[in-house]
C-alpha positions as CSV (number, residue, x, y, z in Angstrom):
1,X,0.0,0.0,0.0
2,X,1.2,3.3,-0.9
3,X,0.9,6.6,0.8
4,X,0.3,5.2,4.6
5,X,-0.1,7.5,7.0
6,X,2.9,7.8,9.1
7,X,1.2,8.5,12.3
8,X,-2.2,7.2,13.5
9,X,-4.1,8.3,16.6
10,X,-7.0,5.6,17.6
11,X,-9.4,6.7,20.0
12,X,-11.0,3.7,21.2
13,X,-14.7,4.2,22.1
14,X,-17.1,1.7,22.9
15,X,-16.1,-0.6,25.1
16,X,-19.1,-0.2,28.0
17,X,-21.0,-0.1,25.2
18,X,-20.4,-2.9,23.3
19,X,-20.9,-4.8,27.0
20,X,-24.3,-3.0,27.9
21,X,-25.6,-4.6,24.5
22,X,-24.3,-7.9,25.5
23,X,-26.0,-8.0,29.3
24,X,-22.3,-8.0,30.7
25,X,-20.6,-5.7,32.8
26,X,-18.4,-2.8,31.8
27,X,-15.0,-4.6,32.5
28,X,-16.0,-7.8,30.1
29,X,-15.9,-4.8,27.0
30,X,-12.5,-3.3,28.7
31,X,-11.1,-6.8,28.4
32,X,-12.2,-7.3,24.6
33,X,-11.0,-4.3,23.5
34,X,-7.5,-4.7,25.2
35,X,-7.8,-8.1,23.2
36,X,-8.8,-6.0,20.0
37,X,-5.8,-3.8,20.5
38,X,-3.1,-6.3,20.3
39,X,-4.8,-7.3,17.3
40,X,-4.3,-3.6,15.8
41,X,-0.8,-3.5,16.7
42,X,0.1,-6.4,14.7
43,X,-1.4,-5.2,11.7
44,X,0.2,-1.7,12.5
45,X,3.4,-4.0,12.0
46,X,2.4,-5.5,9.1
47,X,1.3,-2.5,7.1
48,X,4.7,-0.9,8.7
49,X,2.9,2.0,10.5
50,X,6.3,4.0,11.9
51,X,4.1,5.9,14.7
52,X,0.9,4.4,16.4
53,X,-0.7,6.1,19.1
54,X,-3.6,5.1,21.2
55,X,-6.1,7.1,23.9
56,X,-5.8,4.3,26.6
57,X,-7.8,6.7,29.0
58,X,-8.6,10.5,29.6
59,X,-7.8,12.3,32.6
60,X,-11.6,11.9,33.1
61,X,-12.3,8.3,32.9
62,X,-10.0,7.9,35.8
63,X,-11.0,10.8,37.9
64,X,-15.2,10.5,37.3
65,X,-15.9,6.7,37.0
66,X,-16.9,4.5,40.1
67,X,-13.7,3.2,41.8
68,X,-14.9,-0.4,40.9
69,X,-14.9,0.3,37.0
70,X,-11.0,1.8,37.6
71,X,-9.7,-0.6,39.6
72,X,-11.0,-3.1,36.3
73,X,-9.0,-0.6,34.4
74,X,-6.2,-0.2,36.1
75,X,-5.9,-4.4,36.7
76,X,-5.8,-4.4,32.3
77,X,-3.9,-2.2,31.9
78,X,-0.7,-3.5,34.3
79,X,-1.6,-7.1,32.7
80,X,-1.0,-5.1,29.4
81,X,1.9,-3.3,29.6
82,X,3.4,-6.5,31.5
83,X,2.9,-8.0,28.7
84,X,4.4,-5.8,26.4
85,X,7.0,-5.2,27.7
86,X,8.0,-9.5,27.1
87,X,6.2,-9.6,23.8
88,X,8.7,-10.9,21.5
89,X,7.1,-8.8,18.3
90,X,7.8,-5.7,20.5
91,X,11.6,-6.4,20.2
92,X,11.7,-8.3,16.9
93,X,10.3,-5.1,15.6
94,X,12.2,-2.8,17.7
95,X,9.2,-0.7,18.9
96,X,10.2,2.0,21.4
97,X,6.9,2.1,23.9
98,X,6.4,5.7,25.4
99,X,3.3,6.9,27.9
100,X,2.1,10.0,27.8
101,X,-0.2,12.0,30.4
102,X,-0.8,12.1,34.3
103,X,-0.4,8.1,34.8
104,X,2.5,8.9,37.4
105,X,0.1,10.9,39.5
106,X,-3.1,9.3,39.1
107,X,-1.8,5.3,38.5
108,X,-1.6,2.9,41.4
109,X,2.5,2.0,42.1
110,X,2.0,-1.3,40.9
111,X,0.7,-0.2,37.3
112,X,3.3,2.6,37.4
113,X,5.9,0.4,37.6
114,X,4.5,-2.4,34.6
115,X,4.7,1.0,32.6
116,X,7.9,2.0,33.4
117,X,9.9,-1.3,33.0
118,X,8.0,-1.9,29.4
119,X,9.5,2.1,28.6
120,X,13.1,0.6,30.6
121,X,13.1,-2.3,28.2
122,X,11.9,-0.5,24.6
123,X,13.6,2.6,24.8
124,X,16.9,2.3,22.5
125,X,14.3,1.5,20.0
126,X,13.9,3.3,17.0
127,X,11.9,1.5,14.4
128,X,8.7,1.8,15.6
129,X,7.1,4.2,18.1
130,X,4.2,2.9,19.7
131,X,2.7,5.6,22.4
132,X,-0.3,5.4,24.8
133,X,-2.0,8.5,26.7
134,X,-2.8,7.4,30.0
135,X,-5.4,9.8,32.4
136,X,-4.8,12.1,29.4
137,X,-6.8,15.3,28.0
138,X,-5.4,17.5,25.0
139,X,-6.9,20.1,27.0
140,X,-4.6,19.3,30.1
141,X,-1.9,19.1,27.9
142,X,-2.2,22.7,25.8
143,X,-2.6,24.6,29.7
144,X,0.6,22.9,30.8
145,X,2.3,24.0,27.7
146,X,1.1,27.7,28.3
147,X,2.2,27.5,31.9
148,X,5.7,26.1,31.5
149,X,6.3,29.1,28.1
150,X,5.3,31.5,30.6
151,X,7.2,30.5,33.4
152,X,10.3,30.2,31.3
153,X,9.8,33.4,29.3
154,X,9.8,31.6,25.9
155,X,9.1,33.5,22.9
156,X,5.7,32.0,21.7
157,X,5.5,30.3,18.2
158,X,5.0,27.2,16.7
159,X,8.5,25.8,17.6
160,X,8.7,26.5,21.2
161,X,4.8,25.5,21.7
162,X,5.7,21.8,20.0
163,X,9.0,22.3,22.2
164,X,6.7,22.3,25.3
165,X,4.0,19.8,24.6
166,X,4.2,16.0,26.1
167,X,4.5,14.9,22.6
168,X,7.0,17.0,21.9
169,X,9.2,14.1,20.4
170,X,6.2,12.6,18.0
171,X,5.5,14.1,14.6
172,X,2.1,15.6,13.7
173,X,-0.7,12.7,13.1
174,X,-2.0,12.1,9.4
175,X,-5.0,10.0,10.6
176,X,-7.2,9.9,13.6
177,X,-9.3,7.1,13.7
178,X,-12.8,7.1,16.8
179,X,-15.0,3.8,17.2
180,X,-17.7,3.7,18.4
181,X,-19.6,6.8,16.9
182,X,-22.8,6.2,16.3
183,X,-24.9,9.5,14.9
184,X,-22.2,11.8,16.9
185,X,-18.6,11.8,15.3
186,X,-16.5,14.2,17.5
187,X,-13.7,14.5,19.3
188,X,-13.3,14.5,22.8
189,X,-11.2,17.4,25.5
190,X,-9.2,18.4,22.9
191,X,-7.5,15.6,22.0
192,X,-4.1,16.1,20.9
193,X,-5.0,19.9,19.3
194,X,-1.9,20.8,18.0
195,X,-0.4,17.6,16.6
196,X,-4.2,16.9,14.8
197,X,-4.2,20.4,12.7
198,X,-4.2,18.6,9.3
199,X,-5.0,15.5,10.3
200,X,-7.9,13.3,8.5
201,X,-10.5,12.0,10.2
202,X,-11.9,8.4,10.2
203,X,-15.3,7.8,11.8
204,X,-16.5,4.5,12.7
205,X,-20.1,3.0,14.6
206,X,-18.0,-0.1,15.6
207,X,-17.8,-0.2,19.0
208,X,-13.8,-1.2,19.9
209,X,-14.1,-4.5,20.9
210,X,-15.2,-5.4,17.3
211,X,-12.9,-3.1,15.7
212,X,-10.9,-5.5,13.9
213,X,-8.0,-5.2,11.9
214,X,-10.1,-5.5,8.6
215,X,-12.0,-2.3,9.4
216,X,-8.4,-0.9,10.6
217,X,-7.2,-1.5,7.2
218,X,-10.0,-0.1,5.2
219,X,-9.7,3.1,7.0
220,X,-5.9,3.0,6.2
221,X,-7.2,2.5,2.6
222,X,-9.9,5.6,2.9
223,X,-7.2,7.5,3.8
224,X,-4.5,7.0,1.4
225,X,-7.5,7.6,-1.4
226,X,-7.8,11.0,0.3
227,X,-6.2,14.2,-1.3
228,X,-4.8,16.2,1.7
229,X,-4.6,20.2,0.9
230,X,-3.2,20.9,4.8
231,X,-5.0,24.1,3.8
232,X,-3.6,25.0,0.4
């Protein structure tokens, strides 16, 4: 396939959805759609996607669900980076893992510390650059960027704002992709703002856990059929 994005955002939406419909509780659709994940990531291998980046929870999912539902969350996602960070693709395929976000502040120590030996273990990496935001909001991210230019007297422009954002060290994102959007697609607390300015935009009703790699693709495919101006 020609054209491929370089850099894909995936915000995964759906999951307590795709349970409600089902009669099972919320953490049974948090489970399938880390299971749907991994199945992304290898075909973000295959198709040789440099840069993949995935919303693995807002700032607000953490901070405004019941304690039960985040406990779930926080139980998949140390099972998930645990496993990561010993998946054999991962370092086959040289993919450096980086988390982005308030995870240090907000994640229990056990989670915190799955995360940080899965970044330990990936980071001299350079082929691939797979990136999670954890207890993330673009929102969060744009005010700290403000506050820290301000503090440090920078000269405001488009350098020194990428300079100061969390993913300062990811390039601009060519395709955002959001399950689970039924008669609504929209983005969501502003969502990486700065790095999304030309992006295209892939709206899907699949809820995650049946986002498979097929539908993956044929958004890939949409999108490389796609002329981009970037405002020309």
């Amino acid at each position: 396939m020609k054209n491929i994005p370089a850099h894909i955002a995936l915000i995964p939406d759906g999951n307590r959805r795709w349970a409600k419909k089902r009669n099972l509780p919320a953490f049974v659709g948090h489970e399938r759609g880390a299971e749907a994940l991994e199945k992304i990531l290898q075909k973000s291998l295959e198709l040789k996607i440099p840069y993949f980046t995935f919303w693995g929870s807002s700032l607000d999912n953490i901070t405004k669900r019941s304690k039960k539902e985040v406990g779930y969350l926080f139980q998949i996602f140390e099972k998930q980076f645990k496993r990561l960070a010993k998946d054999k693709r991962i370092h086959k395929n040289e993919v450096k893992i980086s988390v982005l976000g308030r995870w240090k502040e907000y994640f229990p120590p056990s989670l915190n510390k799955a995360i940080e030996q899965a970044m330990e273990k990936t980071k001299g990496y350079k082929r691939y650059h797979l990136t999670f935001l954890m207890a993330y909001n673009g929102t969060d991210e744009m005010e700290e960027c403000i506050k820290n230019i301000v503090k440090t007297k920078q000269k405001v422009n488009e350098k020194t704002i990428k300079q100061n954002l969390w993913t300062k060290d990811l390039p601009s994102v060519d395709l955002v992709i959001r399950t689970g959007c039924e008669d609504d697609p929209h983005l969501s607390a502003g969502f990486m703002m700065w790095d999304i300015a030309y992006a295209q935009l892939y709206f899907t009703r699949t809820y995650f856990p049946a986002f498979s790699p097929k539908e993956y693709e044929k958004a890939i495919k949409d999108y490389v059929k796609r002329e981009r101006r970037k405002g020309a």
